[in-house]
C-alpha positions as CSV (number, residue, x, y, z in Angstrom):
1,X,0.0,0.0,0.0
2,X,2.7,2.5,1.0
3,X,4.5,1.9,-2.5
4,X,1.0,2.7,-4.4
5,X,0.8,5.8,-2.3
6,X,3.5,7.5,0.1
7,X,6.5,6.7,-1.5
8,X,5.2,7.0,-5.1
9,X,4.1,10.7,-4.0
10,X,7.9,11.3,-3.0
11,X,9.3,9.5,-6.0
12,X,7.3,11.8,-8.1
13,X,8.2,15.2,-5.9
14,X,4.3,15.3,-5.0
15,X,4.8,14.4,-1.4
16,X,4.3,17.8,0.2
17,X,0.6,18.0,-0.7
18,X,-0.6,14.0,-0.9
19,X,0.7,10.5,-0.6
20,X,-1.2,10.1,3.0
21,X,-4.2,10.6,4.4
22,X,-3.0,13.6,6.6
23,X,-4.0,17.5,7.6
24,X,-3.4,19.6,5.1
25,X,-2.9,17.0,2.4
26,X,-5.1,16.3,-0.4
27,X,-7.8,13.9,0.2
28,X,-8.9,11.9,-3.0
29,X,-10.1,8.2,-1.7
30,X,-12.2,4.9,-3.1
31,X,-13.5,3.2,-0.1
32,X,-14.3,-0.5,-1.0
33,X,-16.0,-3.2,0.2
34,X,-14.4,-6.6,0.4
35,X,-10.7,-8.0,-1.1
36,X,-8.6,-5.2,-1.8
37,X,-6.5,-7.5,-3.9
38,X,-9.8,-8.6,-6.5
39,X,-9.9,-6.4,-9.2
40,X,-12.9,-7.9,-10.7
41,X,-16.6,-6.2,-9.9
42,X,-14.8,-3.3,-8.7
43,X,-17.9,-0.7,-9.2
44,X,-20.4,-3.1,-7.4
45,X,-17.7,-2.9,-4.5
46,X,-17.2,1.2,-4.2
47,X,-18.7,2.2,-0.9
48,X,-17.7,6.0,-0.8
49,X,-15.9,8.2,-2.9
50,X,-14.3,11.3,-1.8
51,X,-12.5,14.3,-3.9
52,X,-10.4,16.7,-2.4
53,X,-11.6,15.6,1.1
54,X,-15.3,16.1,0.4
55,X,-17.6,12.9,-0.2
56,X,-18.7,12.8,-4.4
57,X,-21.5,10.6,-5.5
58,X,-20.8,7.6,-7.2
C-alpha cells in the first residue's frame, strides 16, 4: 500500500501535498467493500468516494 501511495508521492516530488491521508494534504479516496486485492466487480464494490476531502457521489 505504501508503494502505491506514500512513496510514489515522494518518487514523483508530490509528497508535500498527498501520498497520505494527513491534515493539510489532499484527500482523494475509493473506499471499497471486500478484497482489496480482487480487481474484478470493482464498481459493485465502491462504498464512498471522496474528492479533495469532500464525499462525491458515485
Amino acid at each position: 500500500m505504501r508503494a502505491a501511495t506514500l512513496d510514489a508521492a515522494r518518487l514523483l516530488g508530490l509528497a508535500d501535498d498527498r501520498g497520505e491521508i494527513a491534515v493539510g494534504k489532499r484527500a482523494d479516496l475509493v473506499v471499497l467493500q471486500g478484497d482489496d486485492l480482487d480487481c474484478g466487480s470493482l464498481e459493485t464494490r465502491i462504498q464512498r468516494v471522496f474528492h479533495n476531502g469532500v464525499e462525491v457521489g458515485r
